[in-house]
PDB file of N, CA, C and O in Angstrom:
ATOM      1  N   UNK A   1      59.064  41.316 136.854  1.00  0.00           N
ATOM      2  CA  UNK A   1      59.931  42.429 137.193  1.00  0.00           C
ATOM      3  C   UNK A   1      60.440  43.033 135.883  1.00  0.00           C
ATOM      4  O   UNK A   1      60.866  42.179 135.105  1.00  0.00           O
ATOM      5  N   UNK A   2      60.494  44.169 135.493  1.00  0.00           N
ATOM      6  CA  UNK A   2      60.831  45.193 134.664  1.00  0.00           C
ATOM      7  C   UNK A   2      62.301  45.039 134.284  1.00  0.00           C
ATOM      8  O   UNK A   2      62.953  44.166 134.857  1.00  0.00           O
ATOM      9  N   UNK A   3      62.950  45.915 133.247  1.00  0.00           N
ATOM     10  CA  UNK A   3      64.456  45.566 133.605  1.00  0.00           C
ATOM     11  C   UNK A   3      64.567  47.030 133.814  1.00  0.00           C
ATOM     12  O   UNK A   3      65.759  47.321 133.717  1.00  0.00           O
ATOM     13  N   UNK A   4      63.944  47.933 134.025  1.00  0.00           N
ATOM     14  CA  UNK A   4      64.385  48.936 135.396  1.00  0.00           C
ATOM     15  C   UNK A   4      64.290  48.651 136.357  1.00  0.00           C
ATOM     16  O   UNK A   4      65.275  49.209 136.842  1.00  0.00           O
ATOM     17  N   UNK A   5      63.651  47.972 137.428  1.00  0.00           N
ATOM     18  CA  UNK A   5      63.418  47.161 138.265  1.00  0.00           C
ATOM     19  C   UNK A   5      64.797  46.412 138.690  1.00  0.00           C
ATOM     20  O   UNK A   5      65.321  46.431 139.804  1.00  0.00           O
ATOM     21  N   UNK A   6      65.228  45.776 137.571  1.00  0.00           N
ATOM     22  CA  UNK A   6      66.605  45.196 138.094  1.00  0.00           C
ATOM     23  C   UNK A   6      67.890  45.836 137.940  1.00  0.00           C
ATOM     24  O   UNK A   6      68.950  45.236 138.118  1.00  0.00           O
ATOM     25  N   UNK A   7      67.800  47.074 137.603  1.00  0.00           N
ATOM     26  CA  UNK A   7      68.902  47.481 137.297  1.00  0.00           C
ATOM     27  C   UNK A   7      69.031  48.443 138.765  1.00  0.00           C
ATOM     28  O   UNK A   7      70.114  48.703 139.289  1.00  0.00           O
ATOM     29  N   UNK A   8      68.029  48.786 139.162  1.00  0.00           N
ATOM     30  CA  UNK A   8      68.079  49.435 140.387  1.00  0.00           C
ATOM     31  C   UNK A   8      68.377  48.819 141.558  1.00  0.00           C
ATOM     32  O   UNK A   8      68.685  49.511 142.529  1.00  0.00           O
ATOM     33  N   UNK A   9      68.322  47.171 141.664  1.00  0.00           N
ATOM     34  CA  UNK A   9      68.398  46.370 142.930  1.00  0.00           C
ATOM     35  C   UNK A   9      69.779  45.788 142.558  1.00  0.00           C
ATOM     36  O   UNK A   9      69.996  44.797 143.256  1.00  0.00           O
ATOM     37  N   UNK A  10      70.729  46.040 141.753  1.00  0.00           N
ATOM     38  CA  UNK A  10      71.478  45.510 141.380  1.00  0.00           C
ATOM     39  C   UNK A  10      72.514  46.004 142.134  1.00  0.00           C
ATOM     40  O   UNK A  10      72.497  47.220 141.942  1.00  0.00           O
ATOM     41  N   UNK A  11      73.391  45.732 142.873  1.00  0.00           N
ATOM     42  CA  UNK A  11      74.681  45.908 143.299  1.00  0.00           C
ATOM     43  C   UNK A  11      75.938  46.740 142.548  1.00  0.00           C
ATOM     44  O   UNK A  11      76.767  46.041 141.965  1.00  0.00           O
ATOM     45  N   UNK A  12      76.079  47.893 142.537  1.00  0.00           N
ATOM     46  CA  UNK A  12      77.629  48.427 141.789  1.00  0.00           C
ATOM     47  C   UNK A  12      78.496  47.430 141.417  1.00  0.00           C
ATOM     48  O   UNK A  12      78.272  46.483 142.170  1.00  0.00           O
ATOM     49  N   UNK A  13      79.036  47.260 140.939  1.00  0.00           N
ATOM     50  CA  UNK A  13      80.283  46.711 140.315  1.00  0.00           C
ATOM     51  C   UNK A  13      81.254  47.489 140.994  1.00  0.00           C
ATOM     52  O   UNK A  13      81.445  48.675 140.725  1.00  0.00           O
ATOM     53  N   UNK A  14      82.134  46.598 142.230  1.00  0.00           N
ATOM     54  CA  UNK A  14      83.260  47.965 142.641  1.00  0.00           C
ATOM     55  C   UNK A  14      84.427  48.283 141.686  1.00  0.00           C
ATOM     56  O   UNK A  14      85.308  48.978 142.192  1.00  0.00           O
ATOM     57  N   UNK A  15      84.617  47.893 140.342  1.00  0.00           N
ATOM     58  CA  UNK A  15      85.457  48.482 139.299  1.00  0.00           C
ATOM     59  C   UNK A  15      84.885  49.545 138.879  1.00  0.00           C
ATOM     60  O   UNK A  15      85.670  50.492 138.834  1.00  0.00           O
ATOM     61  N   UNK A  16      83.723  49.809 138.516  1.00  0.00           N
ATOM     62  CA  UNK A  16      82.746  50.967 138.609  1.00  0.00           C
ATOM     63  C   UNK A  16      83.025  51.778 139.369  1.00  0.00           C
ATOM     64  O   UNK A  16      83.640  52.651 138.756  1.00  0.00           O
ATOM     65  N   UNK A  17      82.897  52.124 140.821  1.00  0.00           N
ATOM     66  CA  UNK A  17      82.555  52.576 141.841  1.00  0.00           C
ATOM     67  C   UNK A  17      83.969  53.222 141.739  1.00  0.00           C
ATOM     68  O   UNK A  17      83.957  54.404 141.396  1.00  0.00           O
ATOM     69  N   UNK A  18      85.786  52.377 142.091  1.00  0.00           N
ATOM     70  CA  UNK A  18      86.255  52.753 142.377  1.00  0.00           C
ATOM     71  C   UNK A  18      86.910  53.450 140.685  1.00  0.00           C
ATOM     72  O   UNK A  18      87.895  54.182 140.780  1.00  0.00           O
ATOM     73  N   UNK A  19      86.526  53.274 139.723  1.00  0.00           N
ATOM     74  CA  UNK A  19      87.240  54.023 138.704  1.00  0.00           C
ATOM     75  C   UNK A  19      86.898  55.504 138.351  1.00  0.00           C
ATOM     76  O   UNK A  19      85.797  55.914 137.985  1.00  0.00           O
ATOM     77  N   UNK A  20      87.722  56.033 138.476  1.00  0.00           N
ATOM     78  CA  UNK A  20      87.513  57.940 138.771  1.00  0.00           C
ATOM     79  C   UNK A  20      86.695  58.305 136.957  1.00  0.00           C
ATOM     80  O   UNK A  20      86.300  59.390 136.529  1.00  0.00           O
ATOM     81  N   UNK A  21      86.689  57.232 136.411  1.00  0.00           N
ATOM     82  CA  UNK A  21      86.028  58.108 135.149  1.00  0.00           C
ATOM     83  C   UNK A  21      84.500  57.863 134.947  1.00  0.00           C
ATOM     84  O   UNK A  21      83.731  58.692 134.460  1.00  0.00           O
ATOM     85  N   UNK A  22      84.220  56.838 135.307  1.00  0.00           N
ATOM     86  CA  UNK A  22      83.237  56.475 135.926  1.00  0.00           C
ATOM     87  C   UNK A  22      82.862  57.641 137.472  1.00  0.00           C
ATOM     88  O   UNK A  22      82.244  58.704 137.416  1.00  0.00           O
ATOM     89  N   UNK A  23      83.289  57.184 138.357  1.00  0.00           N
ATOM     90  CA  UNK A  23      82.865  57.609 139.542  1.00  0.00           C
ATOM     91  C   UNK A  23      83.432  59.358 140.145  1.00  0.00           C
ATOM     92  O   UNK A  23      83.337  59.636 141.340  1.00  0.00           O
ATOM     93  N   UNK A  24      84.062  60.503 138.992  1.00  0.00           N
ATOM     94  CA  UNK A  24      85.238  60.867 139.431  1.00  0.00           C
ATOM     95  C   UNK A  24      84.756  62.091 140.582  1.00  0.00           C
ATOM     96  O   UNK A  24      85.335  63.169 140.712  1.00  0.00           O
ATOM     97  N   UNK A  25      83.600  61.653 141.341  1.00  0.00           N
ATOM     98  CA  UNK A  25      83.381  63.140 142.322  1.00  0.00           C
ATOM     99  C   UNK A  25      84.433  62.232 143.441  1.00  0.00           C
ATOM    100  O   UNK A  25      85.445  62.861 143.751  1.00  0.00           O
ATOM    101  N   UNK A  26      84.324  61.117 143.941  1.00  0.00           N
ATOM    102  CA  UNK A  26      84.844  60.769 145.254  1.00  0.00           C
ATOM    103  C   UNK A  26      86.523  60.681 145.452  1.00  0.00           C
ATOM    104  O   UNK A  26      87.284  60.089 144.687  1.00  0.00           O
ATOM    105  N   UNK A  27      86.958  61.521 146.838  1.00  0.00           N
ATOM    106  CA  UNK A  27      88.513  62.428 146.968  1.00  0.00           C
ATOM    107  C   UNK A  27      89.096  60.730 147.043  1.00  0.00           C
ATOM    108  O   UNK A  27      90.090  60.538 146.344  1.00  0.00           O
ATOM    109  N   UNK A  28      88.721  59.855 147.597  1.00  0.00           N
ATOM    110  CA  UNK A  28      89.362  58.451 147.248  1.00  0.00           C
ATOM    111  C   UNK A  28      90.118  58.240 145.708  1.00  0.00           C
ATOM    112  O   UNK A  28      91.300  57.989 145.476  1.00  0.00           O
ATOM    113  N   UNK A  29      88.982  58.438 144.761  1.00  0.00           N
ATOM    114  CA  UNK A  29      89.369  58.169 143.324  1.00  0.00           C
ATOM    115  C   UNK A  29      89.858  59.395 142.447  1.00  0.00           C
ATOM    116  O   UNK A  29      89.782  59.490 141.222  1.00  0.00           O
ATOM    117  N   UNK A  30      90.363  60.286 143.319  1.00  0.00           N
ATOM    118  CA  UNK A  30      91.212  61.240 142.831  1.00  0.00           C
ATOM    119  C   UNK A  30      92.565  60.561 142.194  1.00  0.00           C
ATOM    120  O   UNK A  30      93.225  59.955 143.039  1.00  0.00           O
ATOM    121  N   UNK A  31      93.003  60.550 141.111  1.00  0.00           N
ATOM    122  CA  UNK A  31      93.854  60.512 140.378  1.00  0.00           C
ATOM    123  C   UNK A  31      95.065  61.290 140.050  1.00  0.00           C
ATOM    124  O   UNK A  31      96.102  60.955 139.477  1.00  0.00           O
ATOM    125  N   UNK A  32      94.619  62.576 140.630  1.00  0.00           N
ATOM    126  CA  UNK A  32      95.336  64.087 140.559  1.00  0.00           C
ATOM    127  C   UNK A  32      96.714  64.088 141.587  1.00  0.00           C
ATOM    128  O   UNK A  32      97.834  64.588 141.480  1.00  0.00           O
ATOM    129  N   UNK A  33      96.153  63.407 142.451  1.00  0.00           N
ATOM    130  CA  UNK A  33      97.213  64.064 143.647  1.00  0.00           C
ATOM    131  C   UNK A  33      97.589  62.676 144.372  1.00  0.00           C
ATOM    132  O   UNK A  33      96.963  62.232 145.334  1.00  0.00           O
ATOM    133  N   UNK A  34      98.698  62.056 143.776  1.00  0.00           N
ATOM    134  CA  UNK A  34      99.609  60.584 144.548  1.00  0.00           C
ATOM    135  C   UNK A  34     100.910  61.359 145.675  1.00  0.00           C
ATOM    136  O   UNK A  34     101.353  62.503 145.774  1.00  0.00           O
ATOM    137  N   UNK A  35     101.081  60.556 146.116  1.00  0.00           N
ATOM    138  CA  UNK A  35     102.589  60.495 146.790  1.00  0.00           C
ATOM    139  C   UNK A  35     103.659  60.359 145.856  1.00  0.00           C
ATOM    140  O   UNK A  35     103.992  59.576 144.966  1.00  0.00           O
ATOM    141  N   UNK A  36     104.044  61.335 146.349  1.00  0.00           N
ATOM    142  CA  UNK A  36     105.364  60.639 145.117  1.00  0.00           C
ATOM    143  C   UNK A  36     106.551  59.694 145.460  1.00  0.00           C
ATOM    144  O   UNK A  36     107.609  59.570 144.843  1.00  0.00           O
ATOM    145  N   UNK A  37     106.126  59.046 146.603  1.00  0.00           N
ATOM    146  CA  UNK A  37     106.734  57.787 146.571  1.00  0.00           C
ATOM    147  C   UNK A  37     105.744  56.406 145.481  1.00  0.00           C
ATOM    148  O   UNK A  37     105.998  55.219 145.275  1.00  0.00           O
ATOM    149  N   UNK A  38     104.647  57.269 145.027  1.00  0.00           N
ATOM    150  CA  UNK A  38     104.095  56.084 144.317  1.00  0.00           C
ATOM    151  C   UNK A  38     104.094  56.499 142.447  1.00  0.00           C
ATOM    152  O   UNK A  38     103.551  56.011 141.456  1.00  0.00           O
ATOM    153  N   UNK A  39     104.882  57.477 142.671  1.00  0.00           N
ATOM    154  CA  UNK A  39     105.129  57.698 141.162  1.00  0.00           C
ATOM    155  C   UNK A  39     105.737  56.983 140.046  1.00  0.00           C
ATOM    156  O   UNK A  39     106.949  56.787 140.130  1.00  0.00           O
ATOM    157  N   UNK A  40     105.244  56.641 139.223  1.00  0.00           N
ATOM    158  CA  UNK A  40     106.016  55.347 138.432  1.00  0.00           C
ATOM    159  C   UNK A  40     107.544  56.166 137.732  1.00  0.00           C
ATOM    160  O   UNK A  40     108.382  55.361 137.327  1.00  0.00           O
ATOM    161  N   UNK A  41     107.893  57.601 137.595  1.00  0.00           N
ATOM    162  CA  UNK A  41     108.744  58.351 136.840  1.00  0.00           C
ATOM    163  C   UNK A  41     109.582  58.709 137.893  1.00  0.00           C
ATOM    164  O   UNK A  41     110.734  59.078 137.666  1.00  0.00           O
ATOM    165  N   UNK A  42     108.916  58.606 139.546  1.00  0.00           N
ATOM    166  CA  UNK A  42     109.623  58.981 140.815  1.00  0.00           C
ATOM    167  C   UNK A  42     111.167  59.155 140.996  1.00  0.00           C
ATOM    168  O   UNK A  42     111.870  60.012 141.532  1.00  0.00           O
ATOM    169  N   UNK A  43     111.407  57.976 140.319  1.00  0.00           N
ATOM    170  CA  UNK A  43     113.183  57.877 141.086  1.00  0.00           C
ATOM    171  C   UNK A  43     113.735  58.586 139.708  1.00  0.00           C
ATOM    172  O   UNK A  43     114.955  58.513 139.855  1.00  0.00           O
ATOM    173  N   UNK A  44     113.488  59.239 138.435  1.00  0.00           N
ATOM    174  CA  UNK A  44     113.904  59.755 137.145  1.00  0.00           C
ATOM    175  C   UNK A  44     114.700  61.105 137.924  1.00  0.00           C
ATOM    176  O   UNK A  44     114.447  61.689 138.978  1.00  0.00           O
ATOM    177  N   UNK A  45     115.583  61.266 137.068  1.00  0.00           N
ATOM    178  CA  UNK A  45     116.052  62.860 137.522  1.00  0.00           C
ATOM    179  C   UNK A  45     115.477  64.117 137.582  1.00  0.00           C
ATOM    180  O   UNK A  45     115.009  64.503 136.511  1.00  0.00           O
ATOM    181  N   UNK A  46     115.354  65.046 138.752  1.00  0.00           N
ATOM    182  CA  UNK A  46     114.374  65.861 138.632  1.00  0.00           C
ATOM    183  C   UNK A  46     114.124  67.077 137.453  1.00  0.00           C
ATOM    184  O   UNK A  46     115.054  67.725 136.973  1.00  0.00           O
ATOM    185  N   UNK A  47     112.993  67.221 137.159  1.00  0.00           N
ATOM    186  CA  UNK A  47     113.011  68.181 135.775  1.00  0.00           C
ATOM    187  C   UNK A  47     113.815  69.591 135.960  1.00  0.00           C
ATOM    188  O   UNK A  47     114.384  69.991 136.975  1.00  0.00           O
ATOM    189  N   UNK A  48     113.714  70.139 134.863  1.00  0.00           N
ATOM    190  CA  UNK A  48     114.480  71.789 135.274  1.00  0.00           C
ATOM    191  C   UNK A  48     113.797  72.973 136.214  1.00  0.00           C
ATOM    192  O   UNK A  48     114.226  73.849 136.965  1.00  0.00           O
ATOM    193  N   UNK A  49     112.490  72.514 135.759  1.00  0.00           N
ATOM    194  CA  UNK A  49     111.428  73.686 136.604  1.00  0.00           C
ATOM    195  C   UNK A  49     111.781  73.091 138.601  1.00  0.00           C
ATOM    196  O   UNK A  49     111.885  73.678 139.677  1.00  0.00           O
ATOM    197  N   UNK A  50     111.846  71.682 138.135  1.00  0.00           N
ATOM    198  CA  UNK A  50     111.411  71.151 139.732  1.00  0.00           C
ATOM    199  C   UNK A  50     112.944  71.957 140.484  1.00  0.00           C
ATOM    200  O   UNK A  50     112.840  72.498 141.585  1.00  0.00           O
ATOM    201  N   UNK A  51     114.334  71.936 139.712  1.00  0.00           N
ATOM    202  CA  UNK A  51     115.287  72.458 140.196  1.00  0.00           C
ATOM    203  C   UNK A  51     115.472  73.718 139.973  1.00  0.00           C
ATOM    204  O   UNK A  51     116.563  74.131 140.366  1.00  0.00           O
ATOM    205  N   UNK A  52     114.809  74.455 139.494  1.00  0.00           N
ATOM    206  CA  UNK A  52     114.874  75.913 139.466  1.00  0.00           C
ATOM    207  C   UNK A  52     114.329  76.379 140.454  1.00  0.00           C
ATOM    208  O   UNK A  52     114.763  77.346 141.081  1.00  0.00           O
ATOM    209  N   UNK A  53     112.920  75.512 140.820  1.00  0.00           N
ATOM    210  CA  UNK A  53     111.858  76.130 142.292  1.00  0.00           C
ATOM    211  C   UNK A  53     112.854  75.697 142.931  1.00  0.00           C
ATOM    212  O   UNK A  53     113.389  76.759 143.249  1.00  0.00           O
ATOM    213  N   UNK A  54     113.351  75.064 143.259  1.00  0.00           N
ATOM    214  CA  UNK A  54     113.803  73.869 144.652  1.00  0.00           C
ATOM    215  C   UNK A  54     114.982  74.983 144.943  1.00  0.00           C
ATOM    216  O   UNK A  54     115.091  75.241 146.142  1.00  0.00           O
ATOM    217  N   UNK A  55     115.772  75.601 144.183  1.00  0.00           N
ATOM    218  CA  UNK A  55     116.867  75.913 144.338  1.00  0.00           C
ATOM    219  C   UNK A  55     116.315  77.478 144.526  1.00  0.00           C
ATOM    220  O   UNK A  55     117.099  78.093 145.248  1.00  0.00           O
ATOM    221  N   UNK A  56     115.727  77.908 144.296  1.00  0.00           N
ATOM    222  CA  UNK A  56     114.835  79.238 144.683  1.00  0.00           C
ATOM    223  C   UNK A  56     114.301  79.350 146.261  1.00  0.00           C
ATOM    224  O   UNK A  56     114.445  80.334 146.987  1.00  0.00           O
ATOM    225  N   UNK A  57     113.559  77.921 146.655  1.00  0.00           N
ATOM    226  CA  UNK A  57     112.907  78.158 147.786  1.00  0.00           C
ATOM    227  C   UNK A  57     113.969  77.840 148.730  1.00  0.00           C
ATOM    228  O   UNK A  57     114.049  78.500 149.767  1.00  0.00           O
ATOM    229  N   UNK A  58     114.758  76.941 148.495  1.00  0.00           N
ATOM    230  CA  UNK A  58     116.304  76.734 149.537  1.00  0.00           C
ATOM    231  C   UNK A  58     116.687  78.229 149.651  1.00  0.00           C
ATOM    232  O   UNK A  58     116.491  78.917 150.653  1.00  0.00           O
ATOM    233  N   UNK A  59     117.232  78.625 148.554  1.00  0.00           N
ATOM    234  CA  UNK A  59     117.799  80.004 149.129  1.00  0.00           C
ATOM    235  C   UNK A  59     116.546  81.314 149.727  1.00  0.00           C
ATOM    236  O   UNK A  59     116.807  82.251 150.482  1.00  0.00           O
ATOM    237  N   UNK A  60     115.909  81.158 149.434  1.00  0.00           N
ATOM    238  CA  UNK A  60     114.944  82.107 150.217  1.00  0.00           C
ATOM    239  C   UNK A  60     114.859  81.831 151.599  1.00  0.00           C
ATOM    240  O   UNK A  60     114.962  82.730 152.433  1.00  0.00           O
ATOM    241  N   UNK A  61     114.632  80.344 151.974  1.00  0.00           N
ATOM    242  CA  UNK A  61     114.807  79.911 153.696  1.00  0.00           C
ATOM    243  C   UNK A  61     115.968  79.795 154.055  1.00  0.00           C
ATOM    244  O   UNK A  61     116.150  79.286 155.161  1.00  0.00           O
ATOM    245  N   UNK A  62     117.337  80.295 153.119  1.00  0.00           N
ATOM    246  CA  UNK A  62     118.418  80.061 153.533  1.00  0.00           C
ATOM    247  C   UNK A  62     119.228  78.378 154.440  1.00  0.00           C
ATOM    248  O   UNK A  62     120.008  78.135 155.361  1.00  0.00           O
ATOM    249  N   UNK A  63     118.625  77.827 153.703  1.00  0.00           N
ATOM    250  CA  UNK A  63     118.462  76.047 153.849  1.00  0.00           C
ATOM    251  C   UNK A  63     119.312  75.948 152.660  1.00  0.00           C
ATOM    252  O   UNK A  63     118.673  75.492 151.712  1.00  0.00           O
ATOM    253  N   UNK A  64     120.788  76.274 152.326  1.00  0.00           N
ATOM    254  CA  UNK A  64     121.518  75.471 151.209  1.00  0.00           C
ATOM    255  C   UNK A  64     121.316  73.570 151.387  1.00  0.00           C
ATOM    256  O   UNK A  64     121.578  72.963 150.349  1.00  0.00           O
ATOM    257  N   UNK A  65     121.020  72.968 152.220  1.00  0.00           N
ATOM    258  CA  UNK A  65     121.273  71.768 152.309  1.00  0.00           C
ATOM    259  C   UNK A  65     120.218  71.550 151.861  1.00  0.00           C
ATOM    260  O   UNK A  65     120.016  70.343 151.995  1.00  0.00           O
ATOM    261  N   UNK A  66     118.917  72.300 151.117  1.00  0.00           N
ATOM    262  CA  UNK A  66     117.412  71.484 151.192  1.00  0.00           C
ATOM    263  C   UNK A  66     117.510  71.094 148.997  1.00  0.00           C
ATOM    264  O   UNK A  66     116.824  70.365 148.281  1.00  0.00           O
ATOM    265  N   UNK A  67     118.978  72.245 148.620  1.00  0.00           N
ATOM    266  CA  UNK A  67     118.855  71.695 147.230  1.00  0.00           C
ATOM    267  C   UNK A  67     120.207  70.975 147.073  1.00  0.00           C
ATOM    268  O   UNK A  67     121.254  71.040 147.717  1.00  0.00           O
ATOM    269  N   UNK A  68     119.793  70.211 145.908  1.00  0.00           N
ATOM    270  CA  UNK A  68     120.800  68.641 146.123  1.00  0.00           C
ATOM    271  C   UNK A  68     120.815  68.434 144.467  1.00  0.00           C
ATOM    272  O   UNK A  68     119.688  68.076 144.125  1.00  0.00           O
ATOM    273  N   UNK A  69     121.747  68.544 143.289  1.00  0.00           N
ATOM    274  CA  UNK A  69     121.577  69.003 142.688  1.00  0.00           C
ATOM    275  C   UNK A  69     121.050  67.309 141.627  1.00  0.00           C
ATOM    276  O   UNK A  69     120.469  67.339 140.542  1.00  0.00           O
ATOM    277  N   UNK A  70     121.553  65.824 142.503  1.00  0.00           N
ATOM    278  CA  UNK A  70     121.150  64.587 141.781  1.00  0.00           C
ATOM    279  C   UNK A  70     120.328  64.267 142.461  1.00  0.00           C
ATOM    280  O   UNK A  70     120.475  63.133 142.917  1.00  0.00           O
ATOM    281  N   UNK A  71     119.063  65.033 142.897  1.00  0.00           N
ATOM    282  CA  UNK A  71     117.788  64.661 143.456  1.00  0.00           C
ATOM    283  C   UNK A  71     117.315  63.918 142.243  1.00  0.00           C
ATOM    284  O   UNK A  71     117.895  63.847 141.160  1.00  0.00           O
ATOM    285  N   UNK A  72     115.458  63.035 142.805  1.00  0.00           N
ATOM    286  CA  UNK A  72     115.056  62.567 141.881  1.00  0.00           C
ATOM    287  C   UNK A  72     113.846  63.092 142.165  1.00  0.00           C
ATOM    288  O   UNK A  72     113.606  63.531 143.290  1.00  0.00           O
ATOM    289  N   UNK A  73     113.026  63.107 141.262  1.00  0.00           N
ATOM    290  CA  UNK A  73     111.300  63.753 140.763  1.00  0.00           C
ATOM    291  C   UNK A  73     111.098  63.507 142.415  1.00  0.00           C
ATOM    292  O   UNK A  73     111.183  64.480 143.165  1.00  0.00           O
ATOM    293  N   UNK A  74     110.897  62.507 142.814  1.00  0.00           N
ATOM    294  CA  UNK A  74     109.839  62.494 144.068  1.00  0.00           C
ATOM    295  C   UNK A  74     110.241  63.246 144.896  1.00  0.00           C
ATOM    296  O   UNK A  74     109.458  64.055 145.393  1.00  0.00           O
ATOM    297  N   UNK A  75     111.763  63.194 145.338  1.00  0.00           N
ATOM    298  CA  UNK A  75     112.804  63.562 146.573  1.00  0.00           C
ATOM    299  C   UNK A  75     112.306  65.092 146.271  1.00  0.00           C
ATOM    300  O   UNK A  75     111.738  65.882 147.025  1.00  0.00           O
ATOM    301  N   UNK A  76     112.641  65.210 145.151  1.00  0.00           N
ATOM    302  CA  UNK A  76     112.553  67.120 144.706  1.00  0.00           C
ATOM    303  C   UNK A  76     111.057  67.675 145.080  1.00  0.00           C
ATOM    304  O   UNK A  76     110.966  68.787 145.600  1.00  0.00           O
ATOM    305  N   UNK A  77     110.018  66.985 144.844  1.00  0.00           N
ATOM    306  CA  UNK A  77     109.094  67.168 145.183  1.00  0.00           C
ATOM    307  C   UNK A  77     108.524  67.052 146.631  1.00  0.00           C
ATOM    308  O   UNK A  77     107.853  67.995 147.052  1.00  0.00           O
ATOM    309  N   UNK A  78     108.708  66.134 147.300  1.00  0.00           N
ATOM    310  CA  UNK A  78     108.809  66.412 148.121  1.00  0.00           C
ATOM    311  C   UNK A  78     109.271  67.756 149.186  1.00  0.00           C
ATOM    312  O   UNK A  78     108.550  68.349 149.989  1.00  0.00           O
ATOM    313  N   UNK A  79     110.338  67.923 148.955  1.00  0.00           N
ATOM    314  CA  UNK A  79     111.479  69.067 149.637  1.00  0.00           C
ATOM    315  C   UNK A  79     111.036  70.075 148.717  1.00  0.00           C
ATOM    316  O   UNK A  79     111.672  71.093 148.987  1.00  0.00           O
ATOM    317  N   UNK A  80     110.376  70.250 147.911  1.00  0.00           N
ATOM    318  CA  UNK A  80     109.503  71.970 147.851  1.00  0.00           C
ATOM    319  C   UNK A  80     108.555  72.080 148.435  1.00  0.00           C
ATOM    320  O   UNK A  80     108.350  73.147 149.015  1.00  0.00           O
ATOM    321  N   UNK A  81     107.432  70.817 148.523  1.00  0.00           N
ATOM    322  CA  UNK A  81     106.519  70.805 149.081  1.00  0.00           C
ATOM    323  C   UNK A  81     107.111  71.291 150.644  1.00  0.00           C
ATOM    324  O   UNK A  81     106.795  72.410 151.047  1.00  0.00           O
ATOM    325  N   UNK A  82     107.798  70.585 151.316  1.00  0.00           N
ATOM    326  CA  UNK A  82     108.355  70.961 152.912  1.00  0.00           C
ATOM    327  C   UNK A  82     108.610  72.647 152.661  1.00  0.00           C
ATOM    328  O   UNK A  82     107.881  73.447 153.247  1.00  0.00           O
ATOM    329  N   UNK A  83     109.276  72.936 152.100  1.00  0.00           N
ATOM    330  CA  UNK A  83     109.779  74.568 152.123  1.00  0.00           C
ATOM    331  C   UNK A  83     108.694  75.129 152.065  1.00  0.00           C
ATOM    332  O   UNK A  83     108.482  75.970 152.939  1.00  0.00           O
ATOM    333  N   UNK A  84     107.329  74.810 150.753  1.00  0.00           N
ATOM    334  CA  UNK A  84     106.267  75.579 150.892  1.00  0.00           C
ATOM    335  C   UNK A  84     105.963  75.828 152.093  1.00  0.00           C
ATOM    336  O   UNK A  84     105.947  77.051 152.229  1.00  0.00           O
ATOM    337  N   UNK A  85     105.762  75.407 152.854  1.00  0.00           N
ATOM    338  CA  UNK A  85     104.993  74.467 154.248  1.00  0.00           C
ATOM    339  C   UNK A  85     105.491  75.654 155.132  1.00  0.00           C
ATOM    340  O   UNK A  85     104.934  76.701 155.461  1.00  0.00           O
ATOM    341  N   UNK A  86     106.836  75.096 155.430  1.00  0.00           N
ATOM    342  CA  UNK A  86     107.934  76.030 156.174  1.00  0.00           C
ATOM    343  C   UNK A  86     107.659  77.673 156.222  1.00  0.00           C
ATOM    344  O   UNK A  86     107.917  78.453 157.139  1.00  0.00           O
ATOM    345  N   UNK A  87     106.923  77.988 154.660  1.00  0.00           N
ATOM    346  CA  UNK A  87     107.337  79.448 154.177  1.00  0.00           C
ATOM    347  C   UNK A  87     106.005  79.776 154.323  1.00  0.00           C
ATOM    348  O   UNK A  87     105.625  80.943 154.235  1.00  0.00           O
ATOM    349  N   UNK A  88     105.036  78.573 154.603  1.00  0.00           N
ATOM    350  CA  UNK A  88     103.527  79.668 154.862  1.00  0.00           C
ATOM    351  C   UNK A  88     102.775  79.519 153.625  1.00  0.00           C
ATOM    352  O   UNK A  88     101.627  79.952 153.720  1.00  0.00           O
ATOM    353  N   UNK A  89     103.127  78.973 152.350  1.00  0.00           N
ATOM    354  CA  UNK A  89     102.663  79.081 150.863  1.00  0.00           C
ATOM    355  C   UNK A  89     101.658  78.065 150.887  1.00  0.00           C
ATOM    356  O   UNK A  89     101.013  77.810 149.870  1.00  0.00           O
TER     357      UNK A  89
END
């Protein structure tokens, strides 16, 4: 047997398979787009942009309760994402 031969009958390595730099077409090993309950920076205070949108799209749906001004990265993210939603965006 050849060692093309064996490299073809050989089984993936699923560290291979599932690592997006290696493998990065499959929406599984997307890297891009987590929950942000799984964000390691998640519970940090939300940035300025995240409270400038947040506090933009509240008052456009007239939802004062949707900005909160000691949100954290995820919470904030979240609750723009919902308003997008809400607003059709």
């Amino acid at each position: 047997m050849s060692q093309t031969d064996r490299k073809t009958d050989r089984h993936p390595d699923p560290a291979e398979v599932a690592n997006p730099k290696i493998n990065p077409t499959g929406a599984d090993n997307s890297n891009r787009i987590k929950d942000p309950d799984e964000w390691v920076t998640g519970h940090e205070p939300m940035t300025g942009a995240q409270a400038s949108y947040l506090k933009t799209l509240s008052e456009q749906a007239h939802d004062s309760e949707a900005y909160e001004p000691d949100l954290d990265k995820a919470e904030a993210s979240k609750r723009i994402d919902q308003l997008k939603q809400e607003a059709g965006r």
